[in-house]
C-alpha positions in Angstrom: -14.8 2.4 3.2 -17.2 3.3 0.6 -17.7 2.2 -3.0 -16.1 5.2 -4.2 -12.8 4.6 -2.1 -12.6 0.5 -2.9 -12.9 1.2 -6.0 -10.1 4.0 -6.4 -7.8 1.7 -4.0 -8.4 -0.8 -6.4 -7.1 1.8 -9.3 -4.5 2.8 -7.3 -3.1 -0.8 -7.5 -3.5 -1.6 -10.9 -1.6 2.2 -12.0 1.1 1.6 -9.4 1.7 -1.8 -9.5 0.3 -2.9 -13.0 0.8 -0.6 -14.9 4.3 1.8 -13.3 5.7 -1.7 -11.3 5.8 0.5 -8.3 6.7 -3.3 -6.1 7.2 -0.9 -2.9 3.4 0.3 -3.2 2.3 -3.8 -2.7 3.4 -3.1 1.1 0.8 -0.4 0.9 -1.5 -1.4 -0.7 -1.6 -5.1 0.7 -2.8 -6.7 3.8 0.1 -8.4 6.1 -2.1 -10.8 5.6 -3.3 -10.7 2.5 -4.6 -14.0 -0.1 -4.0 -14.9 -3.2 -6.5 -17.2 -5.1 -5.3 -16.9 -8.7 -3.4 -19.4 -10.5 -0.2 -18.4 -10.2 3.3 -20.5 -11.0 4.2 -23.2 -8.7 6.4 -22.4 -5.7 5.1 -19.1 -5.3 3.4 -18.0 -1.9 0.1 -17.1 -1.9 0.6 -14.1 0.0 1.9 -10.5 -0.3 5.7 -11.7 -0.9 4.0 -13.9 -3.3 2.5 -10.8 -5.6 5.7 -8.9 -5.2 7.8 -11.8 -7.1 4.7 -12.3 -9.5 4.6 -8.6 -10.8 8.5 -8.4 -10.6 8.4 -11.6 -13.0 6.0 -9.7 -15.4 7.6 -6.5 -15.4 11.1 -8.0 -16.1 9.6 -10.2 -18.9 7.4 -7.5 -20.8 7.9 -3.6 -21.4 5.7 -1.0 -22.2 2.6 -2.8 -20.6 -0.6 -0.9 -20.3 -3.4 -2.5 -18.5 -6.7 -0.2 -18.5 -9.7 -0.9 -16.8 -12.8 -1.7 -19.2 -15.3 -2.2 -16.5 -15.5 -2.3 -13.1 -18.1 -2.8 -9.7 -17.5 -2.2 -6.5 -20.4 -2.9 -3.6 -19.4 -3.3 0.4 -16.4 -4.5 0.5 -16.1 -6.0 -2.9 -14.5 -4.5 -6.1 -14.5 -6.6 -9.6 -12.9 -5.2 -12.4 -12.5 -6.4 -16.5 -8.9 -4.6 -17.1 -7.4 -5.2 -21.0 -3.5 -5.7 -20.8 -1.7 -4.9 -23.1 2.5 -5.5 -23.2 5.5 -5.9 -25.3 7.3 -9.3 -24.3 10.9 -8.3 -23.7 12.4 -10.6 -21.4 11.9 -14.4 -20.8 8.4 -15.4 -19.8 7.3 -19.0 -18.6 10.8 -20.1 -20.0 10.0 -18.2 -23.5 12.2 -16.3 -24.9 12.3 -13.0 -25.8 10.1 -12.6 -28.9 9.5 -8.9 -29.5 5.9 -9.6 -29.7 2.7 -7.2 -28.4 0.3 -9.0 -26.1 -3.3 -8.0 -25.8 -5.6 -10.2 -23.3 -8.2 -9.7 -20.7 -8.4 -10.9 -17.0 -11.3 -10.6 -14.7 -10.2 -9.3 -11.3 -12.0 -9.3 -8.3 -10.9 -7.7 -4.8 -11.9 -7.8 -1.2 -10.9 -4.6 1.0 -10.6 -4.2 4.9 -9.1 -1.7 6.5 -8.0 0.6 4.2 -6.4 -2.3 2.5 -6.9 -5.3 -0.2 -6.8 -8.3 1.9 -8.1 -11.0 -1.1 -7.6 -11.4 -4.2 -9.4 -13.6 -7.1 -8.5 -13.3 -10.6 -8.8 -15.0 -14.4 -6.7 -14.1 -17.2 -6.6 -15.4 -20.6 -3.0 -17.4 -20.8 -3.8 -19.2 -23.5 -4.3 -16.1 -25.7 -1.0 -14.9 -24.2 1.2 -17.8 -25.9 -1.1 -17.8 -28.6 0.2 -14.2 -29.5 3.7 -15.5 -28.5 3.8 -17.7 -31.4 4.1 -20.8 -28.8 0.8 -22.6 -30.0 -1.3 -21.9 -32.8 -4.2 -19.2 -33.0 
């Protein structure tokens, strides 16, 4: 694949599954056997299943989320992207409560593609900024 498609399979993932929770598109989108290397929470597979449950977690615990992509590079088979989230926390999240509050953060994502299809994924968001804005610990 070229630059030009990574990078718009890449887009493709973040509008369907970021931003509309589109969980069906993850089959898509996602290698069968596809990696996760982000932190993510405990008990969670590291695989495809494991990004379905992930971004059902986030969409059931925040609303109107809008995550736009600030930067991005793609080379080979590479893609990074800076994307800015930004949500409404709605639902319980990490055992928090509903609170009502708008969430603005950052997270640096970077992607491996084969086959038509991301097979890797590496990514660091800004958590503590996220309870921050929750009220959970101080600014």
């Amino acid at each position: 694949m070229s630059a030009v498609e990574t990078k718009a399979l890449v887009r493709r993932f973040i509008d369907e599954v970021m931003n509309q929770g589109n969980i069906a598109a993850i089959d898509e989108l996602l290698a069968p056997d596809f990696a996760e290397h982000e932190e993510i929470p405990p008990g969670i597979p590291r695989n495809r299943e494991g990004v379905k449950l992930v971004f059902s977690m986030y969409h059931r615990a925040f609303s109107e989320i809008s995550v736009t992509v600030d930067d991005e590079i793609g080379e080979g088979d590479k893609v990074a992207s800076l994307v800015t989230v930004q949500a409404t926390h709605t639902g319980e999240y990490a055992g928090i409560p509903p609170t009502s509050r708008r969430v603005v953060f950052q997270v640096f994502e970077s992607f491996r593609i084969a086959g038509g299809q991301i097979v890797e994924h590496w990514g660091i968001s800004d958590r503590l900024r996220i309870l921050q804005q929750l009220g959970v610990i101080p600014a």
